[in-house]
Structure formats: C-alpha cells, structure tokens
Backbone bond lengths (Angstrom), bond angles and torsions (degrees), N, CA, C in turn:
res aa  C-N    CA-C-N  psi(-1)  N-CA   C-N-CA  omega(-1)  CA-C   N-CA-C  phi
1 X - - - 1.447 - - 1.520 109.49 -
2 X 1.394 120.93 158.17 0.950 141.53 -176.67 1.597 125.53 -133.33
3 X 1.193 124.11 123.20 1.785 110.39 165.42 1.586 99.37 -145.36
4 X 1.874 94.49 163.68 1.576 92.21 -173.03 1.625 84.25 -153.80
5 X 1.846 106.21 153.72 1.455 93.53 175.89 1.564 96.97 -126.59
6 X 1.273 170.23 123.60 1.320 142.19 -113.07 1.703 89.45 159.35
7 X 1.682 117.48 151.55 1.327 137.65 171.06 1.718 88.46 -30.75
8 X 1.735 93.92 169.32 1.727 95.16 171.41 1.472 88.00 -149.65
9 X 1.837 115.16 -145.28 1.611 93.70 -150.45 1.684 94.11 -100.21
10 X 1.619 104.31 -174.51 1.203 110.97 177.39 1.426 115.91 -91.83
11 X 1.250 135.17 -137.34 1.579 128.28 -156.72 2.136 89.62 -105.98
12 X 1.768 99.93 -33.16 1.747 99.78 -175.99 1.832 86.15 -104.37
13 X 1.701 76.84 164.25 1.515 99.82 161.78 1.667 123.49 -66.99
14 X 1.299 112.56 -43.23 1.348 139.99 153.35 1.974 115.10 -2.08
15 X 1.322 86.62 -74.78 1.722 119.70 -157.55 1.466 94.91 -82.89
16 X 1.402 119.97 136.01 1.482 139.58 167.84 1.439 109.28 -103.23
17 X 1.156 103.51 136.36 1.934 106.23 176.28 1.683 96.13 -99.17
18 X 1.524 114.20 137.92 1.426 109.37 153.98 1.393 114.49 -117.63
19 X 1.438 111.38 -64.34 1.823 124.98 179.68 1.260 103.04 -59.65
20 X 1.453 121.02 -52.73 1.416 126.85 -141.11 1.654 117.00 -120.39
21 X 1.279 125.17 140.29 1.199 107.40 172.26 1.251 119.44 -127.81
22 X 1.763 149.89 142.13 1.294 153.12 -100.85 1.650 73.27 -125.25
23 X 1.087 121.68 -46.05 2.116 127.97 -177.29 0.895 100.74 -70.07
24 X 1.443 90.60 -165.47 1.404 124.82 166.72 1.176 105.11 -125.48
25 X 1.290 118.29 -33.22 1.765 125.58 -154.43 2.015 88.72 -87.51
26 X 1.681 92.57 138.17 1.945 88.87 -171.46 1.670 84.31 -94.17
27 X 1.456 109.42 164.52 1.376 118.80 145.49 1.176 133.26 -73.67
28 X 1.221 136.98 140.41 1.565 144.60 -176.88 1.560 124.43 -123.13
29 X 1.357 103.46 124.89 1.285 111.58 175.62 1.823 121.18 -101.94
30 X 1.429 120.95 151.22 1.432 112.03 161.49 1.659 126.73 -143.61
31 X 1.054 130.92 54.80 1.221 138.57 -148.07 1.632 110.48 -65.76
32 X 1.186 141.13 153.61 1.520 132.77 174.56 1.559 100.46 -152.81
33 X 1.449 97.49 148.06 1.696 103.18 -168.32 1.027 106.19 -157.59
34 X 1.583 121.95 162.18 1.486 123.55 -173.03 1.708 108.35 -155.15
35 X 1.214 105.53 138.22 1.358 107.23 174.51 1.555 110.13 -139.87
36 X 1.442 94.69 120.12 1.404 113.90 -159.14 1.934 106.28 -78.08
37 X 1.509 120.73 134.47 1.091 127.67 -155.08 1.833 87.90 -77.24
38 X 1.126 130.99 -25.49 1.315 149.69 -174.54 1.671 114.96 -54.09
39 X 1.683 106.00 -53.37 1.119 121.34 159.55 1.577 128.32 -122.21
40 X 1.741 100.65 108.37 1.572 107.11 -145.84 1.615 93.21 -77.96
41 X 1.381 120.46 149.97 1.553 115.51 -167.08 1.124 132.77 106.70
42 X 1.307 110.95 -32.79 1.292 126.31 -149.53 1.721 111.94 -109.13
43 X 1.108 118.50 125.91 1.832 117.79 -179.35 1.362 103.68 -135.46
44 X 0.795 113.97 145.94 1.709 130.05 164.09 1.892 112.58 -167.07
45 X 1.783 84.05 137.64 1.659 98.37 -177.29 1.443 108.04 -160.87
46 X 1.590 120.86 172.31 1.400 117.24 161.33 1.275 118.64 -133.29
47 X 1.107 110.46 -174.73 1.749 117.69 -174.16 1.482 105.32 -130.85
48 X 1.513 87.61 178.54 1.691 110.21 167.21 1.105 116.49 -140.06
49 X 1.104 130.28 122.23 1.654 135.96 157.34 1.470 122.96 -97.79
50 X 1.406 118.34 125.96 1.092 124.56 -152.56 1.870 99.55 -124.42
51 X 0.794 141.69 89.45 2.039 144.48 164.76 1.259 112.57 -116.98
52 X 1.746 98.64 161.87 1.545 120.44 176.50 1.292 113.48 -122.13
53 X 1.825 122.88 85.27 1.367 115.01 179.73 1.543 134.53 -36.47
54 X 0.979 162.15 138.85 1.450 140.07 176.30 1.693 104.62 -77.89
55 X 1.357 107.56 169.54 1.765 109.33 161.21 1.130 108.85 -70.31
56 X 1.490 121.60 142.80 1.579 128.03 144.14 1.671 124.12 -99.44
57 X 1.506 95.65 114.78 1.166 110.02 -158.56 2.367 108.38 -73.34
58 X 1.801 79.40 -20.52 1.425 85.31 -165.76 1.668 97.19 -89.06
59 X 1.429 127.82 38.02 1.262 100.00 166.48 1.780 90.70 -113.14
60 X 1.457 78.70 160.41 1.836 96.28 -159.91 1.416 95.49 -102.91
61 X 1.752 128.12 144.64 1.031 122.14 179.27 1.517 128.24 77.96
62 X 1.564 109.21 -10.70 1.433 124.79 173.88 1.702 113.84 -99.76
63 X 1.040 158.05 41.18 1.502 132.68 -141.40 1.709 112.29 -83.17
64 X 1.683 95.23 -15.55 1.865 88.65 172.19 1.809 103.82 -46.63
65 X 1.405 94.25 -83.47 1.751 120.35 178.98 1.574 106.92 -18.62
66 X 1.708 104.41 -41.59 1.618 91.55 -164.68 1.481 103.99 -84.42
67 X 1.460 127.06 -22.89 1.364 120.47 168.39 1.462 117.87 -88.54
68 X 1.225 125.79 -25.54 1.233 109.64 163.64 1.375 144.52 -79.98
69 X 1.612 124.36 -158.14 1.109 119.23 162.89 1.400 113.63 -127.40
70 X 1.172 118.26 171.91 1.834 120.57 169.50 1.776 119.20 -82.63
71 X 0.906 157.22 128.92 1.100 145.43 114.85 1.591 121.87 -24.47
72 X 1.322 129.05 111.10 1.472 97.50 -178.19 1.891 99.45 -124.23
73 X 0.977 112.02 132.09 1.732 110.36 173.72 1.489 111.24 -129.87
74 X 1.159 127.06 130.87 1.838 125.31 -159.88 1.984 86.94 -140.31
75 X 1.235 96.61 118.53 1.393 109.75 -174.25 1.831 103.47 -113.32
76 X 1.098 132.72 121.90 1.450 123.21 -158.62 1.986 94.24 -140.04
77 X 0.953 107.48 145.75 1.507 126.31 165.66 1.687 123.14 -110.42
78 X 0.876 149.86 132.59 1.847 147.49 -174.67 1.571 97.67 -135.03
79 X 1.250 90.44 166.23 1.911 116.91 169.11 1.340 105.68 -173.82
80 X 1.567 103.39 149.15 1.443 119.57 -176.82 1.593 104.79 -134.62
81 X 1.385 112.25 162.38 1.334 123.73 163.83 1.340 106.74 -145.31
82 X 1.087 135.18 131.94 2.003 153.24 154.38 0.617 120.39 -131.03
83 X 1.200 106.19 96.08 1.776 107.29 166.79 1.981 113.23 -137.51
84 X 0.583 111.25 133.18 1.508 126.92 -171.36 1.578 95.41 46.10
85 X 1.079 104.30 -124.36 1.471 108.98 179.92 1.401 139.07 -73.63
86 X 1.072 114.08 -11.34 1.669 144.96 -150.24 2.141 81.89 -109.98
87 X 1.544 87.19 121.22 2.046 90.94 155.52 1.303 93.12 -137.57
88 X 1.433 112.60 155.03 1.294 131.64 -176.89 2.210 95.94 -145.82
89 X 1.168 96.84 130.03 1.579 111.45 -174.99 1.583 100.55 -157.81
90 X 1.202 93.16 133.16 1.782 126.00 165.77 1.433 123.72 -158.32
91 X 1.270 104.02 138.84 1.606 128.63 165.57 1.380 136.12 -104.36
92 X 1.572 142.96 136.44 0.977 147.29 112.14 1.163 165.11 -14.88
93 X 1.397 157.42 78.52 1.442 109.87 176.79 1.698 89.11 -148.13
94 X 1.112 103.23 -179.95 1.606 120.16 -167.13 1.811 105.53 -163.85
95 X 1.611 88.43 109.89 1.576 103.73 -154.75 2.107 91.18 -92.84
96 X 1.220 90.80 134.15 2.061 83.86 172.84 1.367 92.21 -137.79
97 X 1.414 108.34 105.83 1.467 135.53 167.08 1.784 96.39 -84.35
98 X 1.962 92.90 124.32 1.910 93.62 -177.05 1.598 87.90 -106.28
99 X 1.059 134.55 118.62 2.113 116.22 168.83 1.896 83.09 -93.48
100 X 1.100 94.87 136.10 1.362 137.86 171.78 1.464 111.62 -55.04
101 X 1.279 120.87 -55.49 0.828 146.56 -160.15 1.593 135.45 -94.46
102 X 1.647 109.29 -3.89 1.518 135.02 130.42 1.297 104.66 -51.16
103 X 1.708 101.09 149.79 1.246 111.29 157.50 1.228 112.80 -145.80
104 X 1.510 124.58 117.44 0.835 136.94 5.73 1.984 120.11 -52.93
105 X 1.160 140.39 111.48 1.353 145.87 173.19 1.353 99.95 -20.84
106 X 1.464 103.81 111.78 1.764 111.29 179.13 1.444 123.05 -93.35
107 X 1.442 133.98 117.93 1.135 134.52 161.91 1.664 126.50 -60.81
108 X 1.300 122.50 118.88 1.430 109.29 -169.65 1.562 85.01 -130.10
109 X 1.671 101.93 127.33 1.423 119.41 -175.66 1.488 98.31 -105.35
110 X 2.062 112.85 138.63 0.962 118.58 147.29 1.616 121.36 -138.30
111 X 1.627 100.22 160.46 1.544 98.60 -172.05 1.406 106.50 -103.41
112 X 1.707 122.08 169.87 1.492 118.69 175.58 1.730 90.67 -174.58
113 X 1.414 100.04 142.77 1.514 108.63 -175.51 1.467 114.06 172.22
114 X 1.509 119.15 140.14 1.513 110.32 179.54 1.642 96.24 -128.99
115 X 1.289 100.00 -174.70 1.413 117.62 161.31 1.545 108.19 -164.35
116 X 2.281 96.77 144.00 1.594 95.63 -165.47 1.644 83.46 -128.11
117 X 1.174 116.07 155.95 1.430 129.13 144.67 1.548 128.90 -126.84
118 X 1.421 110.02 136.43 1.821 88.10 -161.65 1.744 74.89 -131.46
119 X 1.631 119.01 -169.16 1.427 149.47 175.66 1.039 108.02 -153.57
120 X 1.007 126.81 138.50 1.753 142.24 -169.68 1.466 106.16 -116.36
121 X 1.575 122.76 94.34 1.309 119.15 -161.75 1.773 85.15 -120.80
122 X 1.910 95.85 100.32 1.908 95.72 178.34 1.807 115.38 45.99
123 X 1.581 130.86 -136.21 1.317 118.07 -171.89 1.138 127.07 -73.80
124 X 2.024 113.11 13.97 1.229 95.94 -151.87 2.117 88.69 -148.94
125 X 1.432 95.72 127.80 1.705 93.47 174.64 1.694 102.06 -112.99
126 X 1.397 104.51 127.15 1.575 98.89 156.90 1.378 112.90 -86.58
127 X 0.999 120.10 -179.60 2.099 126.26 179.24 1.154 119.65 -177.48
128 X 1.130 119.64 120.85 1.669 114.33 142.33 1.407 136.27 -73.31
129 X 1.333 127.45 154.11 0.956 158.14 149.52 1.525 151.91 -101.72
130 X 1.336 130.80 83.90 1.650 115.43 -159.09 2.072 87.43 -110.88
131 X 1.218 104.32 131.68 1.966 112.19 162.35 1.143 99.74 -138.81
132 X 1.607 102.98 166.76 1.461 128.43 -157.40 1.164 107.39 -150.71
133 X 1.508 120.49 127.64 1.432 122.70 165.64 1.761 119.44 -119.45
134 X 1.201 100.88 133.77 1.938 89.17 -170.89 1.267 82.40 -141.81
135 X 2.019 110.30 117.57 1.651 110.99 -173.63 2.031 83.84 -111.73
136 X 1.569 88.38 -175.68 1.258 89.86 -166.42 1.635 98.60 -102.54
137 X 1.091 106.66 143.62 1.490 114.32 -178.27 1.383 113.41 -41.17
138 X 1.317 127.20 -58.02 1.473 136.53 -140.08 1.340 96.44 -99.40
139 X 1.720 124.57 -0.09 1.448 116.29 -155.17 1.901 102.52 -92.63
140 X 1.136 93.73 128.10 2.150 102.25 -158.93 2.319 81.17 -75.39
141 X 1.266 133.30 -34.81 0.401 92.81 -139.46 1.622 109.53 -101.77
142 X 1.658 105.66 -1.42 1.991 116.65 151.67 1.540 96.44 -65.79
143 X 1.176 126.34 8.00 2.009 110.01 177.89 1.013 113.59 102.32
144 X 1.456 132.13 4.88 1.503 131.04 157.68 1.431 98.70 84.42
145 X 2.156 135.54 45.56 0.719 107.68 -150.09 1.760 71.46 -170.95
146 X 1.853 106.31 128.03 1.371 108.91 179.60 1.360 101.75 -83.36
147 X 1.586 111.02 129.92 1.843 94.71 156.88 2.016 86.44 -138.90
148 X 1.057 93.02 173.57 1.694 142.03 -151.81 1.471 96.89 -146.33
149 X 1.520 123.98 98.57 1.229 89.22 -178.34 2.359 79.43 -138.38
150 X 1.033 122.12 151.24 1.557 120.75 -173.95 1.596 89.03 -138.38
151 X 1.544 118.88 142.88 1.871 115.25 178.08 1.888 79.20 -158.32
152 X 1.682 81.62 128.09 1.610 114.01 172.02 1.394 102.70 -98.67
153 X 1.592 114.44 120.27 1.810 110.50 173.15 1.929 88.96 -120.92
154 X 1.458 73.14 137.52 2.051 75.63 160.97 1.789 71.13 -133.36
155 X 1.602 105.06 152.12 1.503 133.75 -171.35 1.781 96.77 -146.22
156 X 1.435 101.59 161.88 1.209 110.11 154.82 1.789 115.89 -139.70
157 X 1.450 121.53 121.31 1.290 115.40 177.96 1.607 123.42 -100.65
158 X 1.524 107.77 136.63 1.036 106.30 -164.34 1.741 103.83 -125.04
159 X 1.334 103.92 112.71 1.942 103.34 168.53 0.904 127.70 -80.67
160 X 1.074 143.29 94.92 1.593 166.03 176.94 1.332 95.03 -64.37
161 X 1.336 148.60 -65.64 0.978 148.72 -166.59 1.966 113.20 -123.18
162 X 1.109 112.00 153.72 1.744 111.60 156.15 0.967 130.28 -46.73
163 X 1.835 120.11 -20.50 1.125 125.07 -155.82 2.237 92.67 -134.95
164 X 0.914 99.22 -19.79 1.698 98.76 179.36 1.489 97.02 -124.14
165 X 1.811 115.65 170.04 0.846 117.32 -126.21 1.601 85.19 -179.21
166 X 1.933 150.46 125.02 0.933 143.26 171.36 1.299 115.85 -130.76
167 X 1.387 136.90 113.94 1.063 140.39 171.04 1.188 139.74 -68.34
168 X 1.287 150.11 116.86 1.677 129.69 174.07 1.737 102.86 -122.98
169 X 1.569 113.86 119.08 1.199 107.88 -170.07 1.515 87.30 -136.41
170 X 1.575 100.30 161.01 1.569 115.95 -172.38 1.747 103.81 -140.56
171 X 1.280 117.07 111.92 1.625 123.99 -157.85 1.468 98.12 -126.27
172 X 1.511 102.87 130.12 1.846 134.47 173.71 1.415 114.63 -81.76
173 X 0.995 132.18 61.16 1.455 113.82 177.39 1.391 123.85 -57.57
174 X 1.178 138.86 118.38 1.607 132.52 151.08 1.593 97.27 -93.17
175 X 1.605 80.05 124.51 2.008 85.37 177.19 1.883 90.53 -130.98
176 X 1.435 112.06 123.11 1.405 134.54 -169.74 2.008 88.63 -102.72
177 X 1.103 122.31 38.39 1.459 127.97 -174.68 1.920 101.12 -87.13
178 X 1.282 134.30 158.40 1.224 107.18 155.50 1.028 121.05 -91.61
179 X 1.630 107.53 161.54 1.576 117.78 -169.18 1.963 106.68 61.25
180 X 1.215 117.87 19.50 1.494 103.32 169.46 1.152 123.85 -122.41
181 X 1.570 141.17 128.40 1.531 137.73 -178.36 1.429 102.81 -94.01
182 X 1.462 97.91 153.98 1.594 116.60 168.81 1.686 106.24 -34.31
183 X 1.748 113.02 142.04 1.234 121.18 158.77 1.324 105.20 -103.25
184 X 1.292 123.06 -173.31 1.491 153.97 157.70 1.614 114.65 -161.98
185 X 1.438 84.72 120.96 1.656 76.53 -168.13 2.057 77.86 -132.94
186 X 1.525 93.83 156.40 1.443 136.69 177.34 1.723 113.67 -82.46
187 X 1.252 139.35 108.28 1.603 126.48 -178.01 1.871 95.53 -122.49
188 X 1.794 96.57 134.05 1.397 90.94 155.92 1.555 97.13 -130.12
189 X 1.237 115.79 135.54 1.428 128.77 169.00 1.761 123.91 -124.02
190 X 1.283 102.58 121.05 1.501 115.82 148.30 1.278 129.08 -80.32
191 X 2.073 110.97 116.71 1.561 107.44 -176.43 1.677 91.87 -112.59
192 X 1.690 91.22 163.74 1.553 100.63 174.38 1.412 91.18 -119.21
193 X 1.460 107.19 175.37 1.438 128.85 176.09 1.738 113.34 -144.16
194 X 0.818 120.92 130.44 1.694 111.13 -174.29 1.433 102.94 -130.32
C-alpha cells in the first residue's frame, strides 16, 4: 500500500504546483496492490486520487468555472508482468470532474489508459504500445473541448551503456478532435540513468 497527501492541481491543466499551493485543500492519494506468490511477476492494484480544483476567474465567457470549484476524484486500476524477458504493463483511470457550481451539480466523466508489451532480446527491447484518451466534452477544465484521441507506438530500445539508453519509436495518432487529422510522428530519444 501506498498513500500521499501533497500540493494538488492549479486552476489550468497546463501549470504544475511544486512549493506552493493556489488552496488550501491538499490532494490525496491511496494506492493498494498485490502480487500473488502463486504467480511470480505478476502485480496488479488500484488507487484513488482525491483534489479540489480552484475557480478560474480568467476564463472569459464561462462564469460557472470562474466562480466555482472542481471536485476532482481519479479512480485508476494497473497490472504488471516480469518475468525473464517478457514485460507486460497496463493502466486505467476514469477521471469524475464534479463543478460545484452547476445546478443540478454536473458530473463530467473521462477515460485514459494504455497498454505496452516489450521483449528484452540481450541490448536491445522492441515494444509496443497502444493509449487512449476520451475527455469529456463539457469539461471547462481540459479547455472546454471534446477530444478522442488513440496513438499506436511500436519503438525499439537499445542500451548502449548501464547508464544510457536509445530509443527509436514510430507513433499513429487518431485524434477524433475537431478540425484535426491523424498524425504520425517519428521519436529519437537519449535517456540517462544516474
């Protein structure tokens, strides 16, 4: 198990809090997990996330959003597998933004979740990856703006070193946004490790 009580978000999606927080009210986490001695490798658990968005006063044309606040509760499920060479990882979550400040008090549901599988063949793992994001239309505080968005990566990683690490990944976007067409975009990345 896990819990944490720690800054939570700011008024945009945008902006990260570290030192400081725009509330008072902290965010809370509680995650719990289990890995059964039965099947060696193997974990799966879920969490809770618990925050209080603030109002944003500066959005124009909104006045619920700018006087209210969010409710925010993010309920998520995971599982893992490692075992020799073979990883298997996926996520969950299901975001329920409450704004206060509807009346009747509106629930705006969103989804988010991937799944990767890679093989570790000596310095070098290939993998897939497929995630999904489906926000809720009406929610002011993804930008007041439905997207649908699904991106297929197959990558291959290669360790050159103990401490570096080179990526080559190739990503599908379907973005169901309006006015937006499919991307494909090309990634090469250098990671460190210290």
């Amino acid at each position: 198990y896990d819990a944490g009580v720690f800054n939570g978000r700011h008024r945009t999606s945008e902006f990260v809090q570290t030192t400081t927080d725009i509330n008072d009210f902290k965010a809370g986490l509680l995650q719990l997990a289990v890995s059964p001695h039965a099947l060696e490798g193997f974990k799966v658990g879920t969490n809770m996330y618990v925050d209080k968005i603030p109002n944003d006063p500066s959005l124009a044309g909104a006045p619920v959003r700018a006087t209210s606040e969010i409710n925010e509760w993010i309920f998520g499920g995971f599982a893992s597998y490692f075992r020799g060479a073979t990883e298997l990882i996926g996520e969950y979550y299901y975001i329920d933004h409450q704004d206060v400040g509807q009346q009747p008090e509106q629930d705006l549901i969103s989804h988010g979740g991937y799944l990767q599988a890679s093989y570790k063949l000596n310095k070098y793992t290939p993998y897939y990856r497929v995630d999904l994001i489906n926000a809720a239309a009406a929610d002011l505080f993804f930008g007041n703006r439905a997207f649908d968005r699904h991106r297929h990566t197959v990558g291959l990683r290669w360790d050159m070193t103990t401490w570096n690490a080179l990526k080559f990944e190739y990503s599908h976007y379907e973005l169901r946004e309006r006015g937006r067409d499919d991307e494909d975009i090309v990634n090469v990345r250098s990671q460190f490790t210290f």
